[in-house]
ZAVEXRO-114643 format. One record per residue: x, y, z of N, C-alpha, C, CB in turn. Coordinates in steps of 0.2 Angstrom, whole numbers, plus 5000, padded with zeros to 4 digits. Atoms other than C-alpha are relative to their C-alpha. Last residue first. Glycine has a CB too. Example, Ala and Ser with C-alpha at 12.3 -4.5 7.8 and 13.67 -1.06 7.14 Angstrom:
2
<<4996, 4994, 4999>, <5068, 4995, 5036>, <4996, 5005, 5003>, <5002, 5002, 4993>>
<<5004, 4994, 5000>, <5062, 4978, 5039>, <5004, 5006, 5000>, <4995, 5000, 5006>>
***
This chain:
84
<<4991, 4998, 5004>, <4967, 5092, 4964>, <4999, 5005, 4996>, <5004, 4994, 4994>>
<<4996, 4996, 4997>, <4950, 5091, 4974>, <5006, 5003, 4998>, <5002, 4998, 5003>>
<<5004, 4995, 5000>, <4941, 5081, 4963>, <5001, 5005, 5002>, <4997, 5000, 5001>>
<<4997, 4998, 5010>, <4957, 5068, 4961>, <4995, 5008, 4999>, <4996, 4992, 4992>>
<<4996, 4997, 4999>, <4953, 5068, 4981>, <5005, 5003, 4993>, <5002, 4997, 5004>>
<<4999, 4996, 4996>, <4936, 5064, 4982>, <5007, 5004, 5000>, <4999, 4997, 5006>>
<<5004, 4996, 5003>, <4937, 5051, 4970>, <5002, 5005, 5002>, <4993, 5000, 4999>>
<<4997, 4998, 5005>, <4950, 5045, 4980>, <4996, 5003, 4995>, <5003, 4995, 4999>>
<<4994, 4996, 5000>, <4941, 5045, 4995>, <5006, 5002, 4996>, <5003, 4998, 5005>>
<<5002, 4990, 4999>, <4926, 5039, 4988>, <5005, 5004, 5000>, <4997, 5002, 5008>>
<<5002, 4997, 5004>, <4937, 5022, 4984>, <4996, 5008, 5000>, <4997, 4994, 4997>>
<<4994, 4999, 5007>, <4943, 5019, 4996>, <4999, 5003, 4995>, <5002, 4996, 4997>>
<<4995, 4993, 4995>, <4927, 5022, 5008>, <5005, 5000, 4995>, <5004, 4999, 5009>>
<<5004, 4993, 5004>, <4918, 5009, 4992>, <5005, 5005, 5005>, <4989, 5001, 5001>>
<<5009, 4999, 4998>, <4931, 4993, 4999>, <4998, 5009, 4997>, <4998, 4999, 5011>>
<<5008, 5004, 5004>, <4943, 4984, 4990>, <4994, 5005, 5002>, <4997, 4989, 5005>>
<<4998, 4999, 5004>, <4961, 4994, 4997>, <4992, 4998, 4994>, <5008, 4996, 5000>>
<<5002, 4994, 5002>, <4953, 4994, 5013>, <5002, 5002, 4992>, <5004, 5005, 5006>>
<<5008, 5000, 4998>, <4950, 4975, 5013>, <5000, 5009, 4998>, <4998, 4997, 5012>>
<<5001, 5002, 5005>, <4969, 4972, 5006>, <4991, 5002, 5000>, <5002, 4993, 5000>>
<<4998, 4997, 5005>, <4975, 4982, 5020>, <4997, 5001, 4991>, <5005, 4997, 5002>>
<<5002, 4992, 4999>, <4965, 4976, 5034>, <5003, 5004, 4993>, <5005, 5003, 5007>>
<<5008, 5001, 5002>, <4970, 4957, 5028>, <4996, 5006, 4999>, <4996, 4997, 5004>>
<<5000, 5004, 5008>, <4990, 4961, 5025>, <4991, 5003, 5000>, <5002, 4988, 4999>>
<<4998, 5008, 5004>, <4988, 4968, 5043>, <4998, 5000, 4994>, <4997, 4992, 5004>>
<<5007, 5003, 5005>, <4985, 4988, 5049>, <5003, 4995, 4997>, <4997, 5006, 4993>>
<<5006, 4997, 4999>, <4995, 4994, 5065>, <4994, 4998, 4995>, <5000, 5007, 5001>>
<<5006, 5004, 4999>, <5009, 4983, 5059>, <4993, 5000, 5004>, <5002, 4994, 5001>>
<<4997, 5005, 4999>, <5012, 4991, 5045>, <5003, 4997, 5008>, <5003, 5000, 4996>>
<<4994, 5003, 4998>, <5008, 5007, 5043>, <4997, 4994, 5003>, <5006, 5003, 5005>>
<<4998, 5001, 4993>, <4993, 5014, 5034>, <5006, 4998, 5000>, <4998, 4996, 5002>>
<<5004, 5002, 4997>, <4983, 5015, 5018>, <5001, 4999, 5006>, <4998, 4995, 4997>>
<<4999, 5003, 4994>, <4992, 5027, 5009>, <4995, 4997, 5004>, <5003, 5003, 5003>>
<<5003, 4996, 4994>, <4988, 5033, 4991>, <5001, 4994, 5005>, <4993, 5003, 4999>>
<<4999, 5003, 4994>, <5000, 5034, 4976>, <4995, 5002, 5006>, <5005, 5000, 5001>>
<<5003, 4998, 4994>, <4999, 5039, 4960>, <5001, 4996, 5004>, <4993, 5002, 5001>>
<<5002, 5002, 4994>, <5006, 5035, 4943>, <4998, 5003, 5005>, <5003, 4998, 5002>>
<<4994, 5000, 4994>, <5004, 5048, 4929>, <4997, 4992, 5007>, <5001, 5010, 5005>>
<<4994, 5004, 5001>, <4993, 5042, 4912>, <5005, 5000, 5006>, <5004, 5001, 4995>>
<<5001, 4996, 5004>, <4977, 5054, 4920>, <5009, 4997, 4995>, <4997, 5009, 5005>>
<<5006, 4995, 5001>, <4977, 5043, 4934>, <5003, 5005, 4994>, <4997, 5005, 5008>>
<<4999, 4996, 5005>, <4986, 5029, 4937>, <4993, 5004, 4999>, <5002, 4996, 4995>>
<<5006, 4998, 5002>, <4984, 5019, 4955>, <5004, 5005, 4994>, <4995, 5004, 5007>>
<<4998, 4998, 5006>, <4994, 5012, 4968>, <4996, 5001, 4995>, <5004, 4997, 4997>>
<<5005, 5002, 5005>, <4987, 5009, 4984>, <5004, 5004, 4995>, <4993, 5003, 5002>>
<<5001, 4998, 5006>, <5002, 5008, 4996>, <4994, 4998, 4997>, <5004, 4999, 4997>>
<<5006, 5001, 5006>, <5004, 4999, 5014>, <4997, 5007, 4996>, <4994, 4996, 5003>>
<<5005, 4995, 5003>, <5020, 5007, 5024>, <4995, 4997, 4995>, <5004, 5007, 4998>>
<<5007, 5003, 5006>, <5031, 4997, 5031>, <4994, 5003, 5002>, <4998, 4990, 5000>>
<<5010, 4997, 5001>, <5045, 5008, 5042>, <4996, 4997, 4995>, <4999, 5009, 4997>>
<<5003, 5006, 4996>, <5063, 4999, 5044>, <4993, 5000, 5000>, <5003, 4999, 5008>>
<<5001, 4999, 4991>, <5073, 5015, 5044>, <4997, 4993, 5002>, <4994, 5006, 5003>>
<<4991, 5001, 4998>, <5079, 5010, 5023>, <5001, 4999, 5009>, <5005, 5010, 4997>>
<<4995, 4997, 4999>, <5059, 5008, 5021>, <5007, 5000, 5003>, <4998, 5001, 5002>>
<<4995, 5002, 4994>, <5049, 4995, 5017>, <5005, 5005, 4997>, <5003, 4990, 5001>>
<<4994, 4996, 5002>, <5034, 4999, 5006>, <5004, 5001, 5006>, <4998, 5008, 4997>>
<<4994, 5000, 4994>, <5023, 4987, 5005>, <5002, 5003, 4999>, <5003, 4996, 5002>>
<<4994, 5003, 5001>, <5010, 4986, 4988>, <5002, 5004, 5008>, <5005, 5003, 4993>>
<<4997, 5000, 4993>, <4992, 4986, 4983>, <5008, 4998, 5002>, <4996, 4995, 5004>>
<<4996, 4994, 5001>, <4990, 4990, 4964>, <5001, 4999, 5008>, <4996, 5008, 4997>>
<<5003, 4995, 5002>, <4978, 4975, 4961>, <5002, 5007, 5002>, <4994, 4999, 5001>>
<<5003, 5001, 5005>, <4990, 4962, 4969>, <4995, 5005, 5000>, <4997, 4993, 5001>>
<<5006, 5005, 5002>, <5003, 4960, 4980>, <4997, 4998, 4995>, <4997, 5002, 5003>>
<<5005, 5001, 5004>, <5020, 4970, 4978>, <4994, 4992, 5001>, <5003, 5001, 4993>>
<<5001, 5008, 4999>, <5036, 4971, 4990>, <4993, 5002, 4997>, <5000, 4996, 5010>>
<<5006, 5000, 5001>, <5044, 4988, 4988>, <4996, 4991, 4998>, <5000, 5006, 4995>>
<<5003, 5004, 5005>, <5060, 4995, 4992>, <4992, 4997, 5001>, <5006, 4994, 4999>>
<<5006, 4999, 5002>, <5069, 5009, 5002>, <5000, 4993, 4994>, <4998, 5009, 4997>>
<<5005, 4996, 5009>, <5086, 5005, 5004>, <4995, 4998, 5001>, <5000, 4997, 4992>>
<<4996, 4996, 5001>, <5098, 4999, 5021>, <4997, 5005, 4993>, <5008, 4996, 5000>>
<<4992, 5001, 5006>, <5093, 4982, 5018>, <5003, 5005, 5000>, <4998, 5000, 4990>>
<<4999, 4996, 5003>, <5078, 4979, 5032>, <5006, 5000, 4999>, <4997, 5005, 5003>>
<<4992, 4999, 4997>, <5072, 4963, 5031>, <5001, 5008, 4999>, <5007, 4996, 4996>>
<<4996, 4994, 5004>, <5052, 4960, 5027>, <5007, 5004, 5004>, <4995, 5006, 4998>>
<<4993, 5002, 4999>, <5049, 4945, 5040>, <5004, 5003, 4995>, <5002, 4991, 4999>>
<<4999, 5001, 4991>, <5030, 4950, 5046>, <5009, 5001, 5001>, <4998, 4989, 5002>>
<<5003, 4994, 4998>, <5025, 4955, 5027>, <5006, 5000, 5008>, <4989, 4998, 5001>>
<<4996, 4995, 5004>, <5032, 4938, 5020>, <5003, 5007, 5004>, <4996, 5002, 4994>>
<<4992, 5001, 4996>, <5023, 4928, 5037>, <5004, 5004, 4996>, <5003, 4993, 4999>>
<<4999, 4995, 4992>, <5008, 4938, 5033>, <5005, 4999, 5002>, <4995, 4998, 5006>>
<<5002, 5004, 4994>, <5008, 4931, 5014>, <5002, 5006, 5006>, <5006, 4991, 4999>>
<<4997, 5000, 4992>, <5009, 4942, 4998>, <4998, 4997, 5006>, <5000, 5005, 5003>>
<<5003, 4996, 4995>, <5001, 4939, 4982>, <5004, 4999, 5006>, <4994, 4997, 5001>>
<<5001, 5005, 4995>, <5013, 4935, 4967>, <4997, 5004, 5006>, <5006, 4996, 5001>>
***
C-alpha cells in the first residue's frame, strides 16, 4: 500500500526501529530515536541492499519517490555495485 504525507508526517515513535513501505522498493525507516530515514531497497546478486535517499523531513514522500525513479539513482547505483 502506497504511503500518504499525512502517514509519513504522523509515524509514532515505539521505542523500535521499524519500517513503513511504499512501493517499488521505497521504504521509511523510523527509528527507536524518532529519525525517518527514506530507503531504496534493492537485490543484487540474491542479497538485499539498501540505499539512502535521505531524512525525512528534509526530503518529502514526493522528493523521495522522484529520486528513487529518476536515471541519477539509478547511475549511482550502478556506479556503486561497480565499485564493490
Amino acid at each position: 500500500m502506497a504511503l500518504s504525507e499525512m502517514t509519513v508526517r504522523h509515524a509514532r515513535i515505539t521505542g523500535n526501529d521499524y519500517t513503513l513501505g511504499d512501493s517499488d522498493g521505497l521504504t521509511l525507516n523510523v527509528t527507536a530515536s524518532g529519525g525517518k530515514v527514506w530507503l531504496f531497497r534493492y537485490y543484487w546478486a540474491g542479497k538485499q541492499k539498501r540505499m539512502s535517499l535521505g531524512c525525512y523531513p528534509q526530503i518529502s514522500l514526493k522528493e523521495a519517490r522522484t529520486r528513487r525513479d529518476s536515471d541519477v539513482c539509478s547511475f549511482f547505483l550502478v556506479q556503486w555495485l561497480l565499485d564493490r
